[in-house]
N, C-alpha and C positions, 0 to 999 in steps of 0.2 A: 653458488648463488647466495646473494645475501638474502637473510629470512625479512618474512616480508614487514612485518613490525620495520625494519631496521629502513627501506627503502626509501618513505619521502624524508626520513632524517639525510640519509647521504643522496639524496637527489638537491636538497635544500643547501648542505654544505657546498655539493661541486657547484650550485649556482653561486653560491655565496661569494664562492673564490672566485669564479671567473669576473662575474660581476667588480669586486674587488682588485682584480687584477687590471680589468679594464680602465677602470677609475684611476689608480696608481698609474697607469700608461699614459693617459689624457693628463691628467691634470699636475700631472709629478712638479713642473716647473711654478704650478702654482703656492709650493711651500719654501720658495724664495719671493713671492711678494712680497713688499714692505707695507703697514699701516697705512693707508690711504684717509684722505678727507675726515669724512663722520668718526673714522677708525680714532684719530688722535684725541677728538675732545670725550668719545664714548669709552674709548680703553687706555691709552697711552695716560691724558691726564685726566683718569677718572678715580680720585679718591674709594669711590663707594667700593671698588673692587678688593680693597683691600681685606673686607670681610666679607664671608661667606653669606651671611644672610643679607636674602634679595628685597628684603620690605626697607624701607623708610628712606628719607631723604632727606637734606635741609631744604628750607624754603627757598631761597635764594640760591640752589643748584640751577646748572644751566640748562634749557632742554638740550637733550640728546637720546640717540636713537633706541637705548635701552632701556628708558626712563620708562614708568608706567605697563614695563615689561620682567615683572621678576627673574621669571624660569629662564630669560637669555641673561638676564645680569648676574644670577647664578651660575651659569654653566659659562660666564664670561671671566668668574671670580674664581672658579674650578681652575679655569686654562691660568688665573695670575697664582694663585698656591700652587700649584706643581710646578710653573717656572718657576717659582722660589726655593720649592723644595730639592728640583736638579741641580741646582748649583750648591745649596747649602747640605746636603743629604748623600752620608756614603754607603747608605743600605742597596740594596740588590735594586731596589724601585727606581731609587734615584738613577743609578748606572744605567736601568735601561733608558728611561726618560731622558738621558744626555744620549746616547745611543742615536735617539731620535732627531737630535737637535734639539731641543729642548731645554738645555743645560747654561741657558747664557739670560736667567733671572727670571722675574716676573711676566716684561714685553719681550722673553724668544718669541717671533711670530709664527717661526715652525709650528708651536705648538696649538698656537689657534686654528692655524691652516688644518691640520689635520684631523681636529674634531669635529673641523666643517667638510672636511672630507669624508671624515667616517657617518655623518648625518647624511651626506649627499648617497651614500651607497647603501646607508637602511632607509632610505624613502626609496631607493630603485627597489630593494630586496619586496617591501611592501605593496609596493605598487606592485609587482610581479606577483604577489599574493593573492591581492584583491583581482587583479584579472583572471589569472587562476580560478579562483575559487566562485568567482560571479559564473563566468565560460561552462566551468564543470555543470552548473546547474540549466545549462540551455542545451539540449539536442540541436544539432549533431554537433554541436564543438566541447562537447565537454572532450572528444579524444585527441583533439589539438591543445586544448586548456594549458599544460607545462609551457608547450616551446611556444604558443604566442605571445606568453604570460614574461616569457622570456626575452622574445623579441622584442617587448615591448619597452622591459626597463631599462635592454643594453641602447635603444634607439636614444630613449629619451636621457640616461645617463650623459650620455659624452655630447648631445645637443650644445651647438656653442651659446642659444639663448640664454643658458644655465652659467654662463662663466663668471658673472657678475654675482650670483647669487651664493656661487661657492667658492670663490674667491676674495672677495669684497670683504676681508673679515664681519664687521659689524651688521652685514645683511646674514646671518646667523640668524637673524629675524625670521627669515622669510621660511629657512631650514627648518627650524622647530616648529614652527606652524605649519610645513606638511604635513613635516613627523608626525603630530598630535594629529590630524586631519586624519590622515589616509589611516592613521591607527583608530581612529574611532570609528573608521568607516570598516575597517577588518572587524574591529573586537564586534562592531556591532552583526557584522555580517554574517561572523561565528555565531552569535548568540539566536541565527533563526535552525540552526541544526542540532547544535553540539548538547550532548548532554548535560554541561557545566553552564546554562544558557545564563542565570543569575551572574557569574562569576565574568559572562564575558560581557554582562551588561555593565555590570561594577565597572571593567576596565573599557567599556567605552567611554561611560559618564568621568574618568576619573583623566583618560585621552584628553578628553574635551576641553574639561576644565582646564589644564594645564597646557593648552592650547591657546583658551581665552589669553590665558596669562602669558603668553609669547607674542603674536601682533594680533590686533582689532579684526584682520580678513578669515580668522576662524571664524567669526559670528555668525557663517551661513552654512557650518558644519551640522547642524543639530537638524535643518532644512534639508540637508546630501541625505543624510540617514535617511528621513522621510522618503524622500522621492527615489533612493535606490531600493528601498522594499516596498514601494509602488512597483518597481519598474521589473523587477527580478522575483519577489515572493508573494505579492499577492495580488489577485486581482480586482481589486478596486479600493481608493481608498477609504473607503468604510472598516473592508475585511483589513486593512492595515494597522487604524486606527482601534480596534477590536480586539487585537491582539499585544500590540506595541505601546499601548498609549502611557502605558509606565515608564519606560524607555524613553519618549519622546518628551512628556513629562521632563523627566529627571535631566534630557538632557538641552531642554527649552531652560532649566534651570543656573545652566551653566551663564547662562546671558546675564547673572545676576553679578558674577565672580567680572565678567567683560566689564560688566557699570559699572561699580564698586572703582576699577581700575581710570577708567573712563573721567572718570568722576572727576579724577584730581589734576584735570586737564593737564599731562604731562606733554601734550603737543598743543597747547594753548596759542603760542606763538605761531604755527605752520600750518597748521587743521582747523577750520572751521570758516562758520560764516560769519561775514564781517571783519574779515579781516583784507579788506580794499578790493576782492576779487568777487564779483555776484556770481551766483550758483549758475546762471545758464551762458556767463561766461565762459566758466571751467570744463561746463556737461560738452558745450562747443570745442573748447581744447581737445578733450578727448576722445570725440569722433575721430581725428586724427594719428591721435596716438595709438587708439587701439587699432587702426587700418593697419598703421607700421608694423605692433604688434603680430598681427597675421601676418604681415609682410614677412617678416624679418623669424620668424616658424616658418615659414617654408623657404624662404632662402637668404638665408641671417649671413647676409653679406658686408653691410656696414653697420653693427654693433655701436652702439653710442651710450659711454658713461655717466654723462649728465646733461638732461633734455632742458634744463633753465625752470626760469622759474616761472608763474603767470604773469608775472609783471614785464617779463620780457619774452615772450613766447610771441610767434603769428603764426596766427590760423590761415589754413589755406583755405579753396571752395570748398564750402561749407553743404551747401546741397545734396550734392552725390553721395558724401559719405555717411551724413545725417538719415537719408533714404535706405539705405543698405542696411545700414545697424539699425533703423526701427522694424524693415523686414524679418533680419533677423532676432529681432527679440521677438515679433506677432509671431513666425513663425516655432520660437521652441515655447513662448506661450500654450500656443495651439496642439503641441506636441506632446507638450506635460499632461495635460488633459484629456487627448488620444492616443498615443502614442509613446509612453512615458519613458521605453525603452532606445527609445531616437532620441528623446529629450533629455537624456539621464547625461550625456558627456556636454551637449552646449551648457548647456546649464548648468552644471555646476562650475563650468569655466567661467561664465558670465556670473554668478555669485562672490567667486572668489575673487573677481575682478569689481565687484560693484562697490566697495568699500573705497577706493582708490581711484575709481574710473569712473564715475556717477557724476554726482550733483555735489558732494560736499570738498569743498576747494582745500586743496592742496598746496600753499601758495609758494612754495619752497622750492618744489618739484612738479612741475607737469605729469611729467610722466619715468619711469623707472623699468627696464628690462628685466628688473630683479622681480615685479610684480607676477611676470608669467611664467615663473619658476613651477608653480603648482597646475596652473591653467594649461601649459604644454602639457601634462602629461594623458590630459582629455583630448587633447587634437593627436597624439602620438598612438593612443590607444587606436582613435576611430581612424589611421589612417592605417593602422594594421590589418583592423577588424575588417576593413573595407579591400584591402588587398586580398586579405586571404577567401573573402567571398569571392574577387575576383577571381582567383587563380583556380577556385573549387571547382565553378565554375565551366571554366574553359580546359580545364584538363581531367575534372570528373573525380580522380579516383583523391582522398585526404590524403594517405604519405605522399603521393608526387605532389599535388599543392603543396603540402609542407615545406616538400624537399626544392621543390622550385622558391618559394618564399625565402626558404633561409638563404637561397644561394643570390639572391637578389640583394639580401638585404646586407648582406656580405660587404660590398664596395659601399655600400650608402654609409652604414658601422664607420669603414675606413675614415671614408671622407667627413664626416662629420667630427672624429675625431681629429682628425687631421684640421679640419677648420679651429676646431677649440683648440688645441695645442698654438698655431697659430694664432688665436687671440691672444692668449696668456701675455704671449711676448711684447703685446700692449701694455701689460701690468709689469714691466719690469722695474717700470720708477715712477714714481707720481709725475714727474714733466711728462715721462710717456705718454702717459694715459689721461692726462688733461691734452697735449699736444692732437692729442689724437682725438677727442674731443672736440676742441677746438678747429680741425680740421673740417671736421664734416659739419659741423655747426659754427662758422665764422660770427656770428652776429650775437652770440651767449658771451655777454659779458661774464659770467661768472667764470666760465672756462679760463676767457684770459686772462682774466686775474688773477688763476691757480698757475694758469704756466708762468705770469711775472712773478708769480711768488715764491713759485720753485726755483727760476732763476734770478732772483734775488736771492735766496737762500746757500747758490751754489758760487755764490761772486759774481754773476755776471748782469751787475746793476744796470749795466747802460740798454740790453737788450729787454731787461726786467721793464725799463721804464716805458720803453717802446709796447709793452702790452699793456700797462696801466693803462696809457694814454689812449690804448684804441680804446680799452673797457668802457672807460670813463666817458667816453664818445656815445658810447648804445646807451638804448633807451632799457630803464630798469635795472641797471649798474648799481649794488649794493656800496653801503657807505665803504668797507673795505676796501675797496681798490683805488677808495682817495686816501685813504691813509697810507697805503701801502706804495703809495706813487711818494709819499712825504715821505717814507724812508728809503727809497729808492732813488728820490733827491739827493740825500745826506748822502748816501753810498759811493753818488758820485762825486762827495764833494760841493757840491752846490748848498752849502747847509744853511746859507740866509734863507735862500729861497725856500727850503725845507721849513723853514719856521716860520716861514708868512705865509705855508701852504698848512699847517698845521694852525696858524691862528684863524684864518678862514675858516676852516672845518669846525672848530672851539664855536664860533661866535654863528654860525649857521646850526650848529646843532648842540645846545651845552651838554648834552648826555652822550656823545660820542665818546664811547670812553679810550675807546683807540686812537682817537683826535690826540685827549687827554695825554695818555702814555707818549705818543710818538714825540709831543711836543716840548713834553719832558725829558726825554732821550736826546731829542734834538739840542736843547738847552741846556744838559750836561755836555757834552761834546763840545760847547762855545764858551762853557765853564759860566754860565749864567746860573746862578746854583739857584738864587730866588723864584725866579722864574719854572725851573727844574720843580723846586719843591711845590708850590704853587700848584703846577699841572699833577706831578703824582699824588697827590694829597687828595685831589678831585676825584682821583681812580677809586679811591675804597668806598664812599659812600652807594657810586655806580654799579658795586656790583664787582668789581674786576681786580682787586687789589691782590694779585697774584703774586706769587714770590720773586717774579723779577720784579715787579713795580715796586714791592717794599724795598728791596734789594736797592733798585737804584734811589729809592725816597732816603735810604737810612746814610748812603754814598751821599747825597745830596745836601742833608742836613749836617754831615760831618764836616764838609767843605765849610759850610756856613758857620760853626762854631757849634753847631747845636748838638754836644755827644750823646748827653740822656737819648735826646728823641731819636739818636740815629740807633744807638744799644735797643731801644723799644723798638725801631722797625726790622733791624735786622735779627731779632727775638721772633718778630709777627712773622716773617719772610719762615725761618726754623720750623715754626710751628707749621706753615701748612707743608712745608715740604722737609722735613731734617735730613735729607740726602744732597741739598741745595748746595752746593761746594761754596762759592763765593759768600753767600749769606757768611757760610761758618768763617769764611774768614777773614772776610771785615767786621764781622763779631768780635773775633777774637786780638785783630789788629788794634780795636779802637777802646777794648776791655783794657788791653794792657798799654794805653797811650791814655790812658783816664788813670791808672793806676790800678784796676781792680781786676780781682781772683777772675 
């Protein structure tokens, strides 16, 4: 027998592994995803990744989803150095990082996959912790406390609710802010026993923080603490406050490190009020979307990518579900205050959900499955905790509860698994998983604009144009997918029409800057070189003068006689990208067609 020091270390590894193993089973297919949506403008072409430090940014950066989020654009700039270093690197490190897949530069998406994998199985490991170690301190379940603690993380692990959250590369958002969550709810939770109580308050407050610093839905971590040592260690919160209130103090502190961040309205664009969507519009929207939510935790049957935006959303009756969710909040209102151990799982779902799911509009996004990545594991807990009273129960003696539990829960594992592996296969390509989208929500323009765009991108212009033209039909259609219908004109050859659909666009909206470009693109192609330069030359003040627009501005001016200014654009084009192939080599064409070095 192993001595007893040595037991919760290898009772901790064997979960570790299984847990681990199970995750690797489930989600294996997820590390051939390809960069999806938010992915391309937040990692693919995001400058800032190229250094390790997560602070600063230029003014005129575009939002994106790790903006105003350090600790993910760090740990986002970690995943782009080691893809650079397995290709460039013949040390033992490198070999095994190629090993992994990982070996094919900065964007291997392997690599990111798997960090969000290995995030997704230390919040089960944690979450098993914290059930654990809450359990242990209530008669009679602290002798069930391991295997429901257990039960608990492999249910919620392979749950297919979660495939968005740990496959989506750029929702790594949502990862970290468990992370940080549920570990501040552990360190804290050590700190009411353990003799190192200072050391484990340190690593909550320090959890916390660097939780702030990953998405805005920490903010109601520092409230879970509160209300989980109401619920579990003391009784009343007087004697709570009496004892903690350094702790809570310090970690009411962290909300400063939130503002700070907050501050610099890095979701200026997509978050807030006044931005054409009024607040009880939105609170309206999401009566619905959280019904779904419940829906789709208990039998996540149709999974959906992107719910649209507010501008194109419809609410269904509004009544019933309005009625339902104010019950349920009176009621775990009513619960915190007597009953705080019932109240301790609604509610902190409802917290972590009230930042996104509330009053302050969204306009971007309705609603996101990636949201109740955290909030599931309060429904998973209490459907446990709720069985296993069941079966106590009815069968009396703990091991057969148990041993009936586990055997139950056995095919539920299965198939849940088995659903999420099944999703994945959604994710095998951006048309996929916009198609798929788009299926279950025909009326989300934004959807079919991604499918015309992926098949625009795939050659196949004429079916492309067929889903502009529904887009452009709904109500709420973003200016993109009339741009994207103008070069999906050209594709097919139609290219007058392309550039009287692009003037239209110019002359209804002069900031369109993709008007701009397409129309410029359009007008090289008809060799209209004036016209050409004209439109790209509009692009750089807009914000948008990306190294293709220079690219073709500098191609444009050269046609026209003008080489200086084309040598200076395709110079500007180098600059922000010097991996840019063509830039270099109508640089290099028009250097030695001028005569010079």
């Amino acid at each position: 027998m192993a001595p007893r020091p040595l037991r919760p270390l290898v009772a901790w590894c064997l979960a570790a592994s299984a847990l681990l193993a199970l995750a690797f089973a489930t989600y294996r297919a997820s590390l051939e995803v390809p960069f999806l949506w938010d992915d391309e403008i937040a990692i693919v072409r995001n400058p800032r990744l190229a250094s390790l430090c997560p602070l600063g940014e230029a003014d005129d950066a575009p939002e994106t989803p790790e903006g105003g989020r350090p600790v993910v654009r760090f740990t986002l700039a970690v995943n782009h150095a080691l893809g650079a270093l397995a290709v460039e690197g013949d040390a033992l490190g490198a070999q095994i990082l190629r090993s992994f897949g990982v070996g094919r530069g900065a964007l291997a998406v392997r690599g990111y996959h798997w960090l969000n994998l290995a995030l997704h199985v230390g919040n089960a490991l944690l979450l098993a912790g914290l059930v654990r170690g809450t359990l242990r301190r209530l008669p009679p379940w602290e002798a069930s406390a391991g295997t429901l603690g257990g039960l608990v993380a492999a249910l919620w692990l392979v749950h297919p609710l979660l495939s968005e959250a740990v496959t989506y590369v750029i929702q790594r958002t949502e990862l970290l802010m468990a992370l940080f969550y549920l570990s501040t709810l552990v360190c804290a939770a050590r700190a009411l026993e353990e003799p190192r109580r200072a050391a484990w308050s340190v690593l909550a407050v320090l959890a916390c923080a660097l939780g702030m610093a990953s998405k805005e839905a920490m903010a109601s971590a520092p409230l879970a603490v509160a209300l989980y040592d109401r619920a579990f260690a003391f009784p009343s919160w007087r004697a709570a406050w009496a004892r903690r209130r350094r702790l809570y103090l310090a970690l009411a502190g962290t909300w400063l490190v939130l503002g700070a961040l907050v501050a610099g309205a890095p979701r200026g664009q997509s978050v807030g009020f006044g931005l054409g969507v009024a607040w009880w519009e939105y609170a309206a929207l999401q009566v619905d979307v959280l019904g779904r939510y419940l829906r789709l935790a208990l039998w996540p049957d149709e999974l959906l990518f992107d719910y649209g935006t507010a501008f194109s959303a419809r609410r269904g009756p509004l009544l019933p579900g309005a009625l339902a969710l104010a019950g349920l909040l009176a009621a775990t209102a009513w619960a915190v205050l007597r009953r705080p151990r019932i109240a301790f799982l609604p509610a902190v779902a409802l917290l972590v959900l009230a930042p996104s799911s509330s009053v302050v509009p969204i306009v971007s996004e309705i609603g996101a499955e990636r949201r109740m990545y955290l909030p599931l594991a309060a429904l998973v807990v209490g459907f446990v905790l709720g069985l296993h009273a069941l079966l106590l129960r009815l069968v009396g003696a703990m091991r057969s509860a148990l041993a009936l539990q586990a055997l139950l829960t056995l095919p539920l594992l299965v198939l849940l698994a088995a659903a999420t592996a099944a999703r994945l296969h959604d994710y095998r390509s951006a048309l996929a998983i916009w198609r798929d989208a788009a299926r279950l929500v025909p009326d989300n323009p934004r959807a079919r604009n991604h499918v015309g765009r992926e098949l625009l991108h795939s050659g196949r212009a004429d079916e492309a144009l067929a889903e502009f033209a529904a887009a452009m039909a709904l109500p709420g259609c973003e200016l993109e997918a009339f741009n994207n219908a103008g070069l999906a004109l050209a594709a097919v050859g139609q290219r007058e029409e392309a550039l009287a659909h692009f003037r239209d666009l110019v002359a209804a909206d002069p900031t369109n800057c993709g008007a701009h470009e397409g129309l410029g693109v359009v007008a090289m192609e008809l060799e209209r070189w004036d016209e050409a330069v004209e439109a790209l030359q509009r692009c750089v003040p807009l914000g948008c003068g990306s190294p293709n627009v220079l690219n073709n501005l500098g191609r444009s001016l050269y046609f026209l006689g003008r080489g200086e200014e084309a040598l200076a654009a395709f110079e500007a084009a180098l600059a922000l990208d010097p991996t840019h192939a063509a830039a270099a080599e109508n640089l290099a064409k028009v250097r030695a067609r001028l005569g010079l070095r």
